[in-house]
C-alpha positions as CSV (number, residue, x, y, z in Angstrom):
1,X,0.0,0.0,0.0
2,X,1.2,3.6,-0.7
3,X,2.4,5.0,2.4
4,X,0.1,8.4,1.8
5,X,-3.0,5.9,2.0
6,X,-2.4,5.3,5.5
7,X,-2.4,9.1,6.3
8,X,-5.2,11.1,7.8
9,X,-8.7,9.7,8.8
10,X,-10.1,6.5,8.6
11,X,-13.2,5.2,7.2
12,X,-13.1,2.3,10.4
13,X,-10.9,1.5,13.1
14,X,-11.6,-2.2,13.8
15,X,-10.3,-2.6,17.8
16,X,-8.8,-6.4,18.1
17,X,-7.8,-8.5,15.6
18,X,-9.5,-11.6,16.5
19,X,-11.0,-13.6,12.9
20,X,-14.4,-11.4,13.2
21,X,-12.6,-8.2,13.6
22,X,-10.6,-9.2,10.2
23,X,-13.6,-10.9,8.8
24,X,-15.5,-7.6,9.6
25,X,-12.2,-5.4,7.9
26,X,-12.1,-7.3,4.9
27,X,-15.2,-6.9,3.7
28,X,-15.3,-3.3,4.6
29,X,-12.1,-2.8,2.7
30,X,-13.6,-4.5,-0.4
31,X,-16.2,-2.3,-0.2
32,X,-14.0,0.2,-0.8
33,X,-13.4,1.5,2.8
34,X,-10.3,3.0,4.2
35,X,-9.7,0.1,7.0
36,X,-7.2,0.5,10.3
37,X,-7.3,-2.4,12.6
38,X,-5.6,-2.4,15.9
39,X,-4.4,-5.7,17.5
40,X,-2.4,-5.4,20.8
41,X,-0.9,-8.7,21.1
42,X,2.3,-9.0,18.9
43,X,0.4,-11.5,16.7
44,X,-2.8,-11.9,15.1
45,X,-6.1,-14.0,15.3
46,X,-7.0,-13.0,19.0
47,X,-8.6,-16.7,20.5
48,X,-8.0,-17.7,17.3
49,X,-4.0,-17.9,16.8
50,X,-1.0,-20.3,16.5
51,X,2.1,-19.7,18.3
52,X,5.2,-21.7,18.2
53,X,5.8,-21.8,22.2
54,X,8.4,-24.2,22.0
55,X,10.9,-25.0,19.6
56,X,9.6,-26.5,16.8
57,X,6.2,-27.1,18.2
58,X,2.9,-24.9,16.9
59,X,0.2,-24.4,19.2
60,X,-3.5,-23.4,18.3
61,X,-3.2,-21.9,22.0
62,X,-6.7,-21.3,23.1
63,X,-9.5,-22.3,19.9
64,X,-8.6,-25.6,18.1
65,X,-10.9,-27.0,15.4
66,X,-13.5,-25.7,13.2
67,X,-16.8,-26.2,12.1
68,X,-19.2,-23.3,12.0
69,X,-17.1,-20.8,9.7
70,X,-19.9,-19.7,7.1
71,X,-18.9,-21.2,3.7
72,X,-20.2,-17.7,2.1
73,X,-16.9,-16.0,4.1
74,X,-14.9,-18.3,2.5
75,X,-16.3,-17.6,-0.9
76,X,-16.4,-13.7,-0.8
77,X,-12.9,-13.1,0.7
78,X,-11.1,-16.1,-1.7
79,X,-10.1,-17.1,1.9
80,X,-8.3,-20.0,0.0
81,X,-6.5,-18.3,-2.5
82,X,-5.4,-16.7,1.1
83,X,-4.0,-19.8,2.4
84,X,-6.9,-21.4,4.4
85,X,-7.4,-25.0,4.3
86,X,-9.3,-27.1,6.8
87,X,-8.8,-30.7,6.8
88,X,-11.9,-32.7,7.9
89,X,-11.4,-34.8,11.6
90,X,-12.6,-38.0,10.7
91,X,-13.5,-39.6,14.3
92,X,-15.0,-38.8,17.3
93,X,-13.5,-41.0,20.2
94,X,-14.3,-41.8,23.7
95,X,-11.7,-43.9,25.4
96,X,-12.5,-45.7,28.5
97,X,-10.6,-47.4,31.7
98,X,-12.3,-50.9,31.7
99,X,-12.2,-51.4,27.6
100,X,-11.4,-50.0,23.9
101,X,-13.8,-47.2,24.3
102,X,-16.3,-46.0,22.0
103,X,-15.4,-44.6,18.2
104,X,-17.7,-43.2,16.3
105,X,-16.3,-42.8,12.2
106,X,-16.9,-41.0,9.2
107,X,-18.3,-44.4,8.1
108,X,-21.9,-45.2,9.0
109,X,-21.2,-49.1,9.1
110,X,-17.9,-48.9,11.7
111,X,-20.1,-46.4,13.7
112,X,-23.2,-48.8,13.9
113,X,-20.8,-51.5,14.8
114,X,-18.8,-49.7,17.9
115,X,-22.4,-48.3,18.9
116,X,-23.6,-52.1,19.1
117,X,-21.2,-53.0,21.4
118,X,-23.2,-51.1,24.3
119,X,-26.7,-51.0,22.5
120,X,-27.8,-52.4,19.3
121,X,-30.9,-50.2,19.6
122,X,-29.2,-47.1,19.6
123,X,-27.1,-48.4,16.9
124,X,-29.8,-48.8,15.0
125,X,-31.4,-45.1,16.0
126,X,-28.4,-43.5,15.5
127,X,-28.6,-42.7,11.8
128,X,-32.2,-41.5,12.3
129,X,-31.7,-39.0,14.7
130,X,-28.4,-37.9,12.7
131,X,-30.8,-37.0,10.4
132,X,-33.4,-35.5,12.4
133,X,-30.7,-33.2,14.0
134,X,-29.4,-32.3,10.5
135,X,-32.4,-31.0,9.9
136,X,-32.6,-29.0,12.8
137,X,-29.4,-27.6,12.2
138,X,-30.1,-26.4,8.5
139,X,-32.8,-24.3,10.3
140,X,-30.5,-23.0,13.1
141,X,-28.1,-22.2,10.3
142,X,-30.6,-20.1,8.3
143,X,-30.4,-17.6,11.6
144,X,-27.3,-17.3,11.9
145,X,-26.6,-16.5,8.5
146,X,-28.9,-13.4,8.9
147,X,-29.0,-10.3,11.3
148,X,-31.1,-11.3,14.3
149,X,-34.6,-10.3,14.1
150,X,-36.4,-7.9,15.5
151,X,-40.0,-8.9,16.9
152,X,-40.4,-5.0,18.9
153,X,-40.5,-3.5,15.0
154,X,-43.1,-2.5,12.6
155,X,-40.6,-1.8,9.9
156,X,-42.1,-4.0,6.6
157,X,-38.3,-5.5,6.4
158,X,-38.2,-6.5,9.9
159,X,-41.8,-8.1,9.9
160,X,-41.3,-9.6,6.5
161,X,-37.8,-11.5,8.1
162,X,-39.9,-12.8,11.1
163,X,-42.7,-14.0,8.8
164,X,-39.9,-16.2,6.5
165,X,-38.2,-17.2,9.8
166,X,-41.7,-18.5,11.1
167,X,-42.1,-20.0,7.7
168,X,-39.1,-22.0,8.3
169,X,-40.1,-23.5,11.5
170,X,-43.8,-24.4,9.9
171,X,-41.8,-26.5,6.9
172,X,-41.0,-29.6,8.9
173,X,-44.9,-29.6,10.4
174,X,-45.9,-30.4,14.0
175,X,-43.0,-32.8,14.3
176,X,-40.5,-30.4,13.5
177,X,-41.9,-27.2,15.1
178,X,-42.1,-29.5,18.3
179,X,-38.8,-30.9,17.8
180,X,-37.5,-27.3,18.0
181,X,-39.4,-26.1,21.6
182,X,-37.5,-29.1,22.9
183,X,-34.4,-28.3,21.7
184,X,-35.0,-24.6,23.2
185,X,-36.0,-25.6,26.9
186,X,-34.7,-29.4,27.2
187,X,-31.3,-30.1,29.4
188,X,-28.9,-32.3,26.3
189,X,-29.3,-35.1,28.9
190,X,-32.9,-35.1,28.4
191,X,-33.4,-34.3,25.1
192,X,-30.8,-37.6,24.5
193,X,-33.0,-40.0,26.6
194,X,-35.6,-39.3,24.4
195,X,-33.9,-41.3,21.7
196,X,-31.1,-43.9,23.2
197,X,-30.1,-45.9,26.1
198,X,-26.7,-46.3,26.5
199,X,-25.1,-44.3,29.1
200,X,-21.7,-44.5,27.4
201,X,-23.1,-43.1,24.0
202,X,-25.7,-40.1,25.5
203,X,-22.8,-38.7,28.0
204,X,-20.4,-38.4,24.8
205,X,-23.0,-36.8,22.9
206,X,-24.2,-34.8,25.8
207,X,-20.9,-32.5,26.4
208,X,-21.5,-30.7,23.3
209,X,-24.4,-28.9,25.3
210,X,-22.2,-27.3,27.6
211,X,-19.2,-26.1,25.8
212,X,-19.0,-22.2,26.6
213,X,-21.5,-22.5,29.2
214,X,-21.4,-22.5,32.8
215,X,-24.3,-25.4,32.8
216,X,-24.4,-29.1,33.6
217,X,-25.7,-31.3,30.9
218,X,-28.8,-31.8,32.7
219,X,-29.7,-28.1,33.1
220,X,-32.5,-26.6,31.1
221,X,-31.1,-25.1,27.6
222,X,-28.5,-27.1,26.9
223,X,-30.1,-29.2,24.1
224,X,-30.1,-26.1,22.1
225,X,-26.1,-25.3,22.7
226,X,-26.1,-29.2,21.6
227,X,-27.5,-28.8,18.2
228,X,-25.4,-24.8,18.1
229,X,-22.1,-27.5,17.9
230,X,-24.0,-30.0,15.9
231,X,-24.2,-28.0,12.3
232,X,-20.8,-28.0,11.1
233,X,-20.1,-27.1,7.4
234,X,-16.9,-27.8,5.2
235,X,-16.8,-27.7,2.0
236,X,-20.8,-28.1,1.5
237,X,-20.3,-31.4,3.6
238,X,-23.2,-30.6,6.7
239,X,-22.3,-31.5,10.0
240,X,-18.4,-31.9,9.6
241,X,-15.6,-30.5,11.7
242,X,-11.7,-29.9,10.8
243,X,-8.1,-28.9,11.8
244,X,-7.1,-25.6,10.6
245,X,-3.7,-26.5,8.8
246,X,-1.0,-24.6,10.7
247,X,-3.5,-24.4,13.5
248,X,-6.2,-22.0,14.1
249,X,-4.3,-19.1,13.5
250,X,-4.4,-19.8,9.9
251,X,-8.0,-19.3,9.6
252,X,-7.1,-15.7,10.9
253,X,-4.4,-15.1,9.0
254,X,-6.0,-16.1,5.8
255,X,-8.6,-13.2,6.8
256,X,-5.8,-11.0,7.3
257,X,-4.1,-11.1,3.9
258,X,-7.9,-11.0,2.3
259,X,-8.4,-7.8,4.3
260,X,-4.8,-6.4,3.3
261,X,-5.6,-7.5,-0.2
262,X,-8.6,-5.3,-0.6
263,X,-6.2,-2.5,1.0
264,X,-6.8,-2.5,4.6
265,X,-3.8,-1.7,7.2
266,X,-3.2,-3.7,10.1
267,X,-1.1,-3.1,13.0
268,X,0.1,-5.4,16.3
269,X,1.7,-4.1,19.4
270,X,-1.3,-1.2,19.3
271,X,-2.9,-1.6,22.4
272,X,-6.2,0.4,22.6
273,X,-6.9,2.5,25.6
274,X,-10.2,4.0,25.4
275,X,-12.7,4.8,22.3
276,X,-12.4,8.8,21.7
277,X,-16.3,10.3,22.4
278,X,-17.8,13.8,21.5
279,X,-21.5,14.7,22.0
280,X,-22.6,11.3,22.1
281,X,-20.4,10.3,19.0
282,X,-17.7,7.8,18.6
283,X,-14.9,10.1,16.8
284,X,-11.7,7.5,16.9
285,X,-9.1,5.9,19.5
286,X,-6.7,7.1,21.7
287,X,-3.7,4.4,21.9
288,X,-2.6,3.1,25.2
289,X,1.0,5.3,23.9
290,X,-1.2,8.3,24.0
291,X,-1.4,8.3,20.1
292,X,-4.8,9.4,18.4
293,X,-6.7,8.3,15.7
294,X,-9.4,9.4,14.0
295,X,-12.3,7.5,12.4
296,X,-15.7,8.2,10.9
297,X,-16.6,4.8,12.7
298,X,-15.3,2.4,15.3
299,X,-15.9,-1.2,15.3
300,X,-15.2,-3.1,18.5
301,X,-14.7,-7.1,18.0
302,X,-14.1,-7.3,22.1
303,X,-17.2,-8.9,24.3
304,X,-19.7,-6.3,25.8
305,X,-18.1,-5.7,28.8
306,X,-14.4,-4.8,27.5
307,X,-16.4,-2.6,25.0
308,X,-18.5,-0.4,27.0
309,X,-17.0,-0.3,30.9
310,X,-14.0,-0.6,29.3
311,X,-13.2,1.5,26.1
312,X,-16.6,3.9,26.1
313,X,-17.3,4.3,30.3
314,X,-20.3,4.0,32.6
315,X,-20.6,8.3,31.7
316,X,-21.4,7.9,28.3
317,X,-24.2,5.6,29.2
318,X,-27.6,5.6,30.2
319,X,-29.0,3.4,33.1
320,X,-31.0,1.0,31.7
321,X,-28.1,0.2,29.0
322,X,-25.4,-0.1,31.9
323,X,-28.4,-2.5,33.9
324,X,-28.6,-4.8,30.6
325,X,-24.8,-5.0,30.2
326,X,-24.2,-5.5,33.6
327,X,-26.5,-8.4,33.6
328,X,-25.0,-9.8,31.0
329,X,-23.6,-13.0,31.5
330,X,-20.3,-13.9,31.0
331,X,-18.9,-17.2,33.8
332,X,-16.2,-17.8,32.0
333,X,-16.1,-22.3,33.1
334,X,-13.1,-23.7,30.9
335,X,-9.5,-23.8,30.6
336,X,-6.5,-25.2,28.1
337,X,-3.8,-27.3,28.9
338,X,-1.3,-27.6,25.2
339,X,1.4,-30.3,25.2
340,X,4.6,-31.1,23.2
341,X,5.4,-34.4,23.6
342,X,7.7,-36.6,22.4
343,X,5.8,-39.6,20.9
344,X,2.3,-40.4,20.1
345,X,-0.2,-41.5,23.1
346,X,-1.1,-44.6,23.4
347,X,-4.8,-45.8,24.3
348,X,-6.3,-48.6,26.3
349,X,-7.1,-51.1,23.9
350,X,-6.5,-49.9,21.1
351,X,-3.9,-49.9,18.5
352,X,-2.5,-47.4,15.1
353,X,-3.8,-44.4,15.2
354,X,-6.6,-44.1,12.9
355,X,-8.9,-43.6,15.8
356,X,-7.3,-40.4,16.3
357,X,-7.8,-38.4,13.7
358,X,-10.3,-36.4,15.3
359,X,-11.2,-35.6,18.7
360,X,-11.1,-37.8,21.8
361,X,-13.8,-36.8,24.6
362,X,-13.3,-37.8,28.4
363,X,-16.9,-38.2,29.5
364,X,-17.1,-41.5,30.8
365,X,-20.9,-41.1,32.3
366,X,-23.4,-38.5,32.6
367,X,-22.7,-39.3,37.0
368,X,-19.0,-38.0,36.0
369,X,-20.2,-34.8,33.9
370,X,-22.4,-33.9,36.6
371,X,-20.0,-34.4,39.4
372,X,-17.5,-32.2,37.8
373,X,-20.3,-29.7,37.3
374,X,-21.0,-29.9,41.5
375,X,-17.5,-28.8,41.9
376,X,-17.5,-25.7,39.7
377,X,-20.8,-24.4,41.2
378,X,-19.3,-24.0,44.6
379,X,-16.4,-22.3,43.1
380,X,-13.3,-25.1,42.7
381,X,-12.2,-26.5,39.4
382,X,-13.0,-30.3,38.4
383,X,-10.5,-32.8,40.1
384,X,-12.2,-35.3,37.1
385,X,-12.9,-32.8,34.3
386,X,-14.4,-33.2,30.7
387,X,-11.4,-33.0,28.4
388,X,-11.4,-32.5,25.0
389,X,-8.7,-33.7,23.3
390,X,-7.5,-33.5,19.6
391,X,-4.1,-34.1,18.4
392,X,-3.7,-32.0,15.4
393,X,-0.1,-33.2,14.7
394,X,-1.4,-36.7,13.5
395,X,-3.3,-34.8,10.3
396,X,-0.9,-32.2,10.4
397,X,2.6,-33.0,10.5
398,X,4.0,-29.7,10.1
399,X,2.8,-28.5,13.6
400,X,5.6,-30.6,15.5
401,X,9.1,-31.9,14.9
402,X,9.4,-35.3,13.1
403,X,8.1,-38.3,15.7
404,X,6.7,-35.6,18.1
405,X,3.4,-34.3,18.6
406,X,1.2,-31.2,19.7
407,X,-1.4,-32.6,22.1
408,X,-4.8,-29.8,22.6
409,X,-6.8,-30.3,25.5
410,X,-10.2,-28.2,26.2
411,X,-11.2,-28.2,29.9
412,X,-14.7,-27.8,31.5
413,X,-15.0,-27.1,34.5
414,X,-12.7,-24.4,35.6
415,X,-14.6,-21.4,36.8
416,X,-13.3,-18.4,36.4
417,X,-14.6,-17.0,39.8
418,X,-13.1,-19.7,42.0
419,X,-14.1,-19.2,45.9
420,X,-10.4,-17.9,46.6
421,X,-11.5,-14.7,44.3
422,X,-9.9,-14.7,40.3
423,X,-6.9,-13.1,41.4
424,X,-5.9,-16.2,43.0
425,X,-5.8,-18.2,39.4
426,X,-2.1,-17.6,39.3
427,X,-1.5,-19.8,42.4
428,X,-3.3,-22.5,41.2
429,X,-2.6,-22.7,37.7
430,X,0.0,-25.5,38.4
431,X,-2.6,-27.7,40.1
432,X,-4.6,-27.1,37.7
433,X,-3.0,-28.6,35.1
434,X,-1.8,-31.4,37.1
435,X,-5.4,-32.6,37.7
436,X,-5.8,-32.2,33.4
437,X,-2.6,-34.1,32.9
438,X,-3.7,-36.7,35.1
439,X,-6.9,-37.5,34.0
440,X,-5.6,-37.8,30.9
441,X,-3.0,-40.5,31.8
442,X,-5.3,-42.6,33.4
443,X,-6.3,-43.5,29.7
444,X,-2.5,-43.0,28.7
445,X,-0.1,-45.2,30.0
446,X,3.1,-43.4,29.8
447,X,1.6,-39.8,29.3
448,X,3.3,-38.0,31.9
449,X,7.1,-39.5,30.8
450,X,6.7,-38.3,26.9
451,X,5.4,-34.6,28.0
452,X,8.7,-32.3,26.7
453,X,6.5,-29.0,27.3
454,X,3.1,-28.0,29.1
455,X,1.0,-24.7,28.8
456,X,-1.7,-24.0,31.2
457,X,-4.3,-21.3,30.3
458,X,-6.9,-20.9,32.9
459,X,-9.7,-18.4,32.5
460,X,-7.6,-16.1,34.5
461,X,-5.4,-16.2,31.9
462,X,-7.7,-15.9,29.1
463,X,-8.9,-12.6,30.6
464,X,-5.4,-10.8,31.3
465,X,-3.5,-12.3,28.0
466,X,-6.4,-12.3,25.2
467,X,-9.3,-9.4,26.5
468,X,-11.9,-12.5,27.3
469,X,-14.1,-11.0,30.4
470,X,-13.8,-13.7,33.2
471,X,-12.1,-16.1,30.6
472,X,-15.5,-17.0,28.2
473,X,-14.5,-18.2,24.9
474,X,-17.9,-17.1,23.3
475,X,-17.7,-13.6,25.0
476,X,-20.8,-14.4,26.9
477,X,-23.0,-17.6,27.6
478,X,-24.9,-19.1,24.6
479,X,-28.1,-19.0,27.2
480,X,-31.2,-18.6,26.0
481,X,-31.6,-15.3,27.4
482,X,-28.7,-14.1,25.5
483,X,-29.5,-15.3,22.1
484,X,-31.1,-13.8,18.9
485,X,-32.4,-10.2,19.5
486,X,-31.3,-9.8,23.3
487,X,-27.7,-10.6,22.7
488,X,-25.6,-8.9,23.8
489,X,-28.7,-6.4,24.9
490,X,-32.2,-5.9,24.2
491,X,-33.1,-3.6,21.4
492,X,-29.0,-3.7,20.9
493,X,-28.6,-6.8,18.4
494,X,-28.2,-5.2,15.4
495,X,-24.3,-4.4,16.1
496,X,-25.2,-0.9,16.8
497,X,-24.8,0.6,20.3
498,X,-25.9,3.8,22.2
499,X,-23.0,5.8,21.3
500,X,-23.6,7.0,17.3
501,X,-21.3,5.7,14.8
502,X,-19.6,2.9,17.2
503,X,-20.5,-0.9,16.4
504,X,-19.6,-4.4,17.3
505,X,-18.8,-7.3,15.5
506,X,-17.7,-9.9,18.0
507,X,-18.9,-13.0,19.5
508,X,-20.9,-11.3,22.3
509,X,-23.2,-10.0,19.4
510,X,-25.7,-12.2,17.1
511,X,-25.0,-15.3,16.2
512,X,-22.6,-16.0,19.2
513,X,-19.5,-17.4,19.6
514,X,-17.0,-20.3,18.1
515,X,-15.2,-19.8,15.0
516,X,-17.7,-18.9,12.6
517,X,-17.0,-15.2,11.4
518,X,-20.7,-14.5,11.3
519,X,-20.8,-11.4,13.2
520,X,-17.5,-10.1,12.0
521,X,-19.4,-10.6,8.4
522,X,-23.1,-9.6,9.2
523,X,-21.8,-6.5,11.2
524,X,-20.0,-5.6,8.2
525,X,-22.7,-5.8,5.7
526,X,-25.5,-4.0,7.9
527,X,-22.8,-1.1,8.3
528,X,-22.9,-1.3,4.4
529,X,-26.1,-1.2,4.0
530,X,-26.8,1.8,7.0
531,X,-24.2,4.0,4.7
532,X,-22.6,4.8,7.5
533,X,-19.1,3.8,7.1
């Protein structure tokens, strides 16, 4: 870029440069924007990033596989002409003490088989409600590809979009509109009993209900954070997950280089301090070196909190707005444990390591799910956590040195408000990981003698190193009193806020969190289509 195009003022100032914050800059840029975005880490990607922490060894440090990224991102930006490619996980395995476990594989006939093993009624239901929740999830999908509705407007637009979305719902008939109110108010425990029997197949299926929540798998409202983690999408291929190649961080880059392509500037090491305010306006950013920069608009891609008590201030909002944000939930309830280690695992029972090419869940029993639930409520983390595992070197050999792998773990629960107060995460980081590392081993013999390096990220840590509020990956709970048009506030979900000309695009605004880029892309194209960037 000609060094006189970065002078004076910006179109946008994009704060953070987490995937949405890019996806948001890119498309602004192609739109023929003049696009700044600040990061204030030394690299990019935010939650979403890849860091080599030891030698040789490339971590995807806090987010570590992908499935919801909207295929129409990927189209619009050329994200692969940018260097993105996702390569599928092919397995979903859940290894046990007493025997080989329980694999489920891309192929329907060695799935039915393992499934046997423990029920050959629910190996024989299985495909059915794979279907059924496919289904579901093409519906789910339609709303997150659009802005949330609106149901307090009488603007033709807004009532014509809640007409089409009820529409939707009708298609399936009674079956399908009832199928949904379950899937809104049912626990994921519940909502599984309704269709198998085998403890060892619903608590594997059940944990996807309470990833980025502070909820047990039998709590009200996890059925729907079930099916949120169900609709995957690769390559046109429904319901599929994958391994960023390089790790996560090259899902973010690849947005970086679109957005640089189309003329946007990025910077690291530019730490905002506060958003720059006149008469109610958003006017640019002050730096935390002092530095000023001016903007027609400001985009924050930080969670609610961050945004407005952090860069804006209580004084340049009014009560009720301060009330909704304040009420806002964030509970941050998981931690990451990343090892290097210096040969593959081995599992009871089972031998090669086809099995492993995708994700390995530690849920032995719904009993053991709930027990480590019981522990966070009363402010300790799990001494027997859920662990999700992937080990992205097996599909992906360029992450670790030849013979040596990069082990990912995903840990629920460890709350972020812990009874000793947050600011006493530091102290027990250590323990922490001990109890992750050891849970681990007793389904890998040998574990703790291969380990060559250990990181251990509680949701301490993900508050102080990457701007996560109390540690929540999603920036706030997918609850259903956060969802749709009340997230992150009432009357707020259109990625507008109360101060004029500054907008959100991150996870704490519609459709929520994970690695999808929706309200990077959606925030993008209502600013577009509002004229005011």
């Amino acid at each position: 870029m000609n060094p006189a195009q970065r002078s004076g003022r910006y179109d946008a100032v994009v704060i953070g440069g987490g995937h949405n914050g890019l996806v948001c800059a890119a498309y602004l840029a192609k739109a023929g924007r003049k696009v700044l975005v600040l990061e204030r880490r030394h690299v990019l990607g935010g939650a979403a990033v890849t860091e080599e922490l030891h030698p040789g060894f490339h971590f995807s440090v806090c987010s570590y596989v992908v499935s919801l990224f909207r295929p129409s991102i990927i189209r619009d930006l050329d994200l692969a002409k940018h260097g993105m490619e996702i390569i599928p996980l092919e397995t979903a395995f859940a290894p046990r003490i007493d025997d080989c476990g329980l694999c489920r594989w891309s192929d329907p006939g060695r799935t039915r088989h393992e499934i046997s093993r423990f029920s050959a009624r629910d190996a024989e239901i299985y495909p059915e409600f794979s279907l059924t929740m496919t289904k579901m999830a093409q519906l789910v999908r339609n709303i997150i590809d659009s802005p949330a509705p609106d149901p307090t407007s009488w603007n033709p637009a807004e009532l014509f979009r809640l007409l089409r979305l009820g529409k939707e719902l009708q298609r399936g008939g009674a079956e399908s509109v009832g199928m949904n109110l379950k899937l809104l108010t049912m626990s994921a425990v519940d909502f599984l009993d309704r269709w198998f029997e085998s403890e060892v197949l619903k608590a594997v299926m059940s944990v996807s209900g309470i990833i980025g929540t502070f909820l047990g798998v039998r709590s009200p409202g996890t059925a729907y954070v079930l099916l949120h983690h169900y609709m995957g999408e690769i390559d046109g291929a429904f319901r599929s997950w994958g391994y960023s190649k390089g790790g996560t961080g090259g899902i973010s880059l690849a947005c970086a280089r679109a957005a640089e392509s189309f003329g946007a500037e990025i910077r690291t090491g530019a730490g905002v301090e506060r958003v720059r305010i006149k008469n109610g306006r958003a006017t640019g950013i002050v730096l935390a070196n002092g530095d000023e920069i001016e903007a027609k608009t400001v985009i924050s891609s930080c969670d609610p909190r961050l945004t407005f008590f952090g860069l804006v201030g209580r004084d340049h909002l009014d009560g009720d707005f301060v009330e909704q944000i304040e009420r806002y939930k964030l509970r941050g309830s998981s931690g990451k444990v990343n090892l290097a280690v210096d040969r593959l695992p081995r599992f009871h029972g089972r031998e090669g390591t086809d099995f492993l090419r995708g994700d390995i869940a530690i849920a032995p029993s719904i009993d053991y799910l709930e027990r480590a639930y019981d522990q966070a409520k009363y402010g300790e983390f799990s001494e027997r956590p859920y662990l999700n595992v992937v080990i992205p070197s097996i599909m992906d050999p360029s992450v670790a040195p030849p013979g040596q792998h990069v082990i990912s773990m995903f840990v629920q629960y460890a709350p972020y408000d812990i009874k000793e107060g947050p600011e006493n995460w530091p102290s027990k980081r250590q323990a922490f990981g001990d109890t992750v590392v050891d849970t681990l081993a007793e389904y890998c013999p040998g574990l703790k003698e291969s380990i060559l390096y250990r990181q251990v990220l509680t949701p301490w840590d993900l508050e102080q190193e990457f701007g996560l509020s109390e540690g929540n990956i999603f920036q706030g709970e997918l609850s259903l009193e956060q969802l749709l048009f009340q997230r992150p506030a009432a009357g707020w979900a259109r990625y507008r806020t109360p101060i004029k000309n500054l907008w959100m695009c991150g996870s704490g605004t519609h459709p929520g969190g994970g690695l999808m880029g929706a309200p990077g892309q959606l925030a993008a194209l209502s600013m577009l289509g509002s004229r005011q960037t």
